[in-house]
C-alpha positions as CSV (number, residue, x, y, z in Angstrom):
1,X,0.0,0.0,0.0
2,X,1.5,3.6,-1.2
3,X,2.3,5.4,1.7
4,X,-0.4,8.5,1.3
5,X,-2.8,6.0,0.6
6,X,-2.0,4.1,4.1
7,X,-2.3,7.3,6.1
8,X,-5.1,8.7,4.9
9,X,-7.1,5.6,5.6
10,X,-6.2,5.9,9.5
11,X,-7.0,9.5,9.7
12,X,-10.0,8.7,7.9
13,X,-11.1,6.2,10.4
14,X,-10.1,7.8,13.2
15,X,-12.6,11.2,12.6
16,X,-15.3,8.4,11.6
17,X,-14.9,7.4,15.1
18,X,-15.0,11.2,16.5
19,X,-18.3,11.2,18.3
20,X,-18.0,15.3,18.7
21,X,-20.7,17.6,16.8
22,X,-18.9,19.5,14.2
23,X,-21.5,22.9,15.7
24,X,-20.2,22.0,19.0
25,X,-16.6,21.4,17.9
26,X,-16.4,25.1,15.3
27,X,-18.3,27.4,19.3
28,X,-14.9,26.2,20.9
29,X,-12.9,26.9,18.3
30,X,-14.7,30.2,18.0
31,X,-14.2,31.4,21.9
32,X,-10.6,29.9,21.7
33,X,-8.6,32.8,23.5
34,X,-5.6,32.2,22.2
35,X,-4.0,35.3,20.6
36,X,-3.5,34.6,16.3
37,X,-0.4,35.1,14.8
38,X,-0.8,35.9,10.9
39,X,1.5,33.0,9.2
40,X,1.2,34.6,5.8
41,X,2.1,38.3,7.0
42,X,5.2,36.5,8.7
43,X,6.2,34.8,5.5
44,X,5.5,38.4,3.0
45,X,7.5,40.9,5.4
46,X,10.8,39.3,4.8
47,X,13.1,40.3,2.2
48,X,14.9,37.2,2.1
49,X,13.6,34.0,1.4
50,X,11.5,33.3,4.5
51,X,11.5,29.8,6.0
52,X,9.2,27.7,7.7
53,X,11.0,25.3,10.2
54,X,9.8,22.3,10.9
55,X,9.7,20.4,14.2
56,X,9.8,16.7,13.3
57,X,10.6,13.1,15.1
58,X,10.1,11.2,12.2
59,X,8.6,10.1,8.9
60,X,7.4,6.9,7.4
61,X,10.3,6.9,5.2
62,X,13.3,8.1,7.1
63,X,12.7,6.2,10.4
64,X,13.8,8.2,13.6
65,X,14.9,11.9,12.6
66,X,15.6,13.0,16.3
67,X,14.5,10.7,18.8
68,X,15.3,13.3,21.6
69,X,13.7,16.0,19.8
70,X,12.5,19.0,22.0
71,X,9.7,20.9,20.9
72,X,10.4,23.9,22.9
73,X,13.7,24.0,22.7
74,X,13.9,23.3,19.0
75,X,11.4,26.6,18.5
76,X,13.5,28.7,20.1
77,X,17.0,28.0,18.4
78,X,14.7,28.4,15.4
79,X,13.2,32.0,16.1
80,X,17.1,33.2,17.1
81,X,17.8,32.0,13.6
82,X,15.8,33.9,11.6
83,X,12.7,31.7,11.0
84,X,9.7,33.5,10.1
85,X,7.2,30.5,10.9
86,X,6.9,26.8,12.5
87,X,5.9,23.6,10.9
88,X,4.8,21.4,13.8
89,X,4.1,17.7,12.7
90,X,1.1,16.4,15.3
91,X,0.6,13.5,13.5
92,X,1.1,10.8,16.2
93,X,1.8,7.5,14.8
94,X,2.9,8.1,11.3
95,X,5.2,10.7,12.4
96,X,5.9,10.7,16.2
97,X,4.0,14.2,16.5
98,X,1.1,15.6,19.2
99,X,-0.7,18.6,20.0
100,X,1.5,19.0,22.9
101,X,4.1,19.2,20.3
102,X,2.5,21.9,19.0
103,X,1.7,24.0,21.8
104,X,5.0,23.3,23.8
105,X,6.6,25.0,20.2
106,X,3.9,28.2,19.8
107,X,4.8,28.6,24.1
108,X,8.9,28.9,23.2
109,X,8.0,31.4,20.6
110,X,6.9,34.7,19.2
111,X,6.4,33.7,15.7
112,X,3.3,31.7,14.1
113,X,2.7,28.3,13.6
114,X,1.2,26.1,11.1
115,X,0.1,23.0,12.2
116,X,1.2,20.0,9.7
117,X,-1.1,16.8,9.6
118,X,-3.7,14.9,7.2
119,X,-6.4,16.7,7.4
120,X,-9.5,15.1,6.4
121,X,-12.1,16.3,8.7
122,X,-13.5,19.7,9.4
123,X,-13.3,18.8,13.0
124,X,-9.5,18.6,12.0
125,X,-9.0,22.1,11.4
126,X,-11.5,23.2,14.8
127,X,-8.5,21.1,16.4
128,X,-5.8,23.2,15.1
129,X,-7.3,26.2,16.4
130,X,-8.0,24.4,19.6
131,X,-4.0,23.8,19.7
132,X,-3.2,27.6,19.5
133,X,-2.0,26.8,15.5
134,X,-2.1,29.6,13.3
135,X,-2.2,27.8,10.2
136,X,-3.2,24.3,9.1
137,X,-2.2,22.1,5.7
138,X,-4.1,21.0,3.6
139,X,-3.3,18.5,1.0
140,X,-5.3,18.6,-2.3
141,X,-4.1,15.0,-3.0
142,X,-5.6,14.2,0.1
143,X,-9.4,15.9,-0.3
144,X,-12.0,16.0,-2.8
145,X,-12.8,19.5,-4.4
146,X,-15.5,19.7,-2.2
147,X,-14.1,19.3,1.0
148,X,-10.9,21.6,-0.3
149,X,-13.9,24.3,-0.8
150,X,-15.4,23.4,2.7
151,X,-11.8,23.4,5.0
152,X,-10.7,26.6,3.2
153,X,-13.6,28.5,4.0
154,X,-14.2,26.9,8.0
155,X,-10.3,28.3,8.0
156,X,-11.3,31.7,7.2
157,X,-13.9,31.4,9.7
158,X,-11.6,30.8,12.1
159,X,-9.4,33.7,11.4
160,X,-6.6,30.6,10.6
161,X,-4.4,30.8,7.1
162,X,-3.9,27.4,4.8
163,X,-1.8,26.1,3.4
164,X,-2.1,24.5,-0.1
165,X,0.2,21.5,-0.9
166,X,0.2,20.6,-4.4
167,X,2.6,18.3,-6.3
168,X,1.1,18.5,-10.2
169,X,-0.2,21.0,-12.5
170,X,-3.7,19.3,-12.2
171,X,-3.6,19.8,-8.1
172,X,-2.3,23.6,-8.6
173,X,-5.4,24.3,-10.7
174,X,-7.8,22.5,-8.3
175,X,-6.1,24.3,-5.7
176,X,-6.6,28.0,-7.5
177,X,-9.9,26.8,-8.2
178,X,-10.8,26.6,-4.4
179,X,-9.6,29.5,-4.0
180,X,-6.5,28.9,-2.1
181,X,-3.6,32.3,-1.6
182,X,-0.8,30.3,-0.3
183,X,0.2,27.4,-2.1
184,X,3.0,24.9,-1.2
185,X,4.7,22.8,-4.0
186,X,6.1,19.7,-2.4
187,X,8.8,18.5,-4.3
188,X,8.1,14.8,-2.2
189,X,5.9,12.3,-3.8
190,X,3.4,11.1,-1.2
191,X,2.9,7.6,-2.5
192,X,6.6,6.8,-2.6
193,X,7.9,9.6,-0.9
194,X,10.7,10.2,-3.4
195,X,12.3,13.9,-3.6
196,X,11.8,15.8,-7.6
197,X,14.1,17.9,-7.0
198,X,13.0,19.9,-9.9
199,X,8.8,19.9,-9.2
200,X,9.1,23.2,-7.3
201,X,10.6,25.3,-10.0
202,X,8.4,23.9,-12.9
203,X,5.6,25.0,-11.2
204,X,6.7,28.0,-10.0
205,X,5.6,29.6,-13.7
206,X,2.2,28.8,-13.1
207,X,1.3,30.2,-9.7
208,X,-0.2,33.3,-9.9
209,X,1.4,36.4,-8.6
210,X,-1.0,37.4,-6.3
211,X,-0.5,33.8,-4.8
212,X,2.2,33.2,-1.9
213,X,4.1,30.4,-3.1
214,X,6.1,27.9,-1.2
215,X,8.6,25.2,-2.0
216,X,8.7,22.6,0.0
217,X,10.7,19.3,0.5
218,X,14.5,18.3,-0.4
219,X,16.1,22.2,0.2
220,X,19.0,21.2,1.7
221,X,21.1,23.8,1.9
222,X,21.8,27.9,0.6
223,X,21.9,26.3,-3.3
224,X,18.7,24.7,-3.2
225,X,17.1,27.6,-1.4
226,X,19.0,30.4,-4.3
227,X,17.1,28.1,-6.8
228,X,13.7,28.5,-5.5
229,X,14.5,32.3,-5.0
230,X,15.1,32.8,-8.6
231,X,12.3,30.6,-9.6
232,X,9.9,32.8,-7.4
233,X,9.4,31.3,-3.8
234,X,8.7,33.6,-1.5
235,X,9.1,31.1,1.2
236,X,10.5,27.7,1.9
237,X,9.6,24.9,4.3
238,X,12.6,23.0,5.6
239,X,12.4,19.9,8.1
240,X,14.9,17.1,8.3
241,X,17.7,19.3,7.0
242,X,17.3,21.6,10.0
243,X,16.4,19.1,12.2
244,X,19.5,17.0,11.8
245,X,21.8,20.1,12.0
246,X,24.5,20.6,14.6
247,X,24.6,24.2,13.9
248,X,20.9,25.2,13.3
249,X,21.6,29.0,13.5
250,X,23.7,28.8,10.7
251,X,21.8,26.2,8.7
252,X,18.9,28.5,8.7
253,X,21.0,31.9,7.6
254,X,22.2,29.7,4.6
255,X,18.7,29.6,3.8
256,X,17.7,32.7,4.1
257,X,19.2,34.1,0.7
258,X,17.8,37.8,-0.9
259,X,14.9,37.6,-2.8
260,X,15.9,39.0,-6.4
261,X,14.9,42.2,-6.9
């Protein structure tokens, strides 16, 4: 079973086993006090590539990425080092993540943070602004265009951004359709989970201007990141490369390279 495909199927089960009411769900999420941080503000204000760091255990593929991994701490190095936003993964046992995760992360930090899991459910995104997230993925090769439609606007209800992953020029169009404004090109296919190294800038001539665009997967480093600069990024979002570093400071100001003017 492709590894998307095996995912999707326990999230998928797991909200068909949520006995919550949606209404009851979206009046918490509502009267959630905790203060939002615009993620897509935080992204545009730069005028260097801006990066979204990801916090991250593991991953199907990879195994163990940092078993001792400290949400917290891991925020903080990354807001001294010039990250404009989190990635939190709270994707439990796929990918070794939690809502504590999550809100340990936003507690070390001033910046905003976008929480990264399969959503499938509009109970999903309630959740996120539950956790104190500022932002939630969602993945069009995950949802139909309906529920796309449905999560984006339940998001703008809740005064959250989203995220767009795409992977495919078919997936960028449904995604414009829906009327996403910030989309993510992951350069990782889901089934297989194999790195294009080349996805994000073939794309890149297709997003729309007045869309925030975002390259994400396999930037490993300030030559990767000058790529999708050029190409028109205005944001990348970086996980096991940081993650692994000894020297995450400086791993993130290698990233960080001037937009072109």
């Amino acid at each position: 079973m492709a590894y998307l495909e095996s995912i999707l199927a326990w999230h998928r089960n797991r909200a068909a086993k949520d006995p919550r009411d949606p209404s009851d769900v979206m009046s918490q999420a509502l009267s959630a006090e905790t203060p939002r941080r615009t993620f897509v503000d935080s992204l545009r204000v730069s005028s260097r590539l801006a990066v979204i760091a990801e916090v991250k255990r593991k991953s199907p593929s990879k195994g163990v990425i940092n078993a001792e991994l400290n949400p917290a701490a891991l925020a903080a190095e990354y807001e001294s080092g010039g990250a404009s936003c989190l990635s939190v993964l709270t994707d439990s046992p796929h990918f070794g993540g939690s809502a504590a995760d999550l809100a340990d992360a936003r507690a070390a930090c001033s910046i905003p943070v976008l929480r990264k899991d399969f959503i499938v459910d509009s109970r999903d995104i309630m959740d996120a602004r539950l956790m104190g997230a500022d932002a939630v993925l969602l993945i069009v090769a995950a949802l139909t265009d309906v529920e796309l439609t449905s999560f984006l606007r339940i998001a703008r209800e809740l005064q959250i951004d989203a995220l767009v992953e795409v992977h495919d020029e078919t997936e960028l169009s449904r995604a414009l359709t829906a009327g996403a404004a910030l989309i993510g090109v992951n350069q990782r296919d889901l089934n297989t989970f194999a790195v294009d190294s080349g996805r994000a800038e073939s794309l890149a001539s297709l997003i729309p201007e007045h869309v925030l665009s975002v390259a994400e997967s396999g930037i490993n480093g300030s030559a990767d990141a000058l790529r999708c600069a050029e190409a028109g990024y205005r944001a990348v979002l970086v996980g096991e490369h940081l993650v692994r570093s000894t020297d995450r400071v400086s791993a993130l100001a290698e990233l960080r390279v001037p937009l072109p003017s």
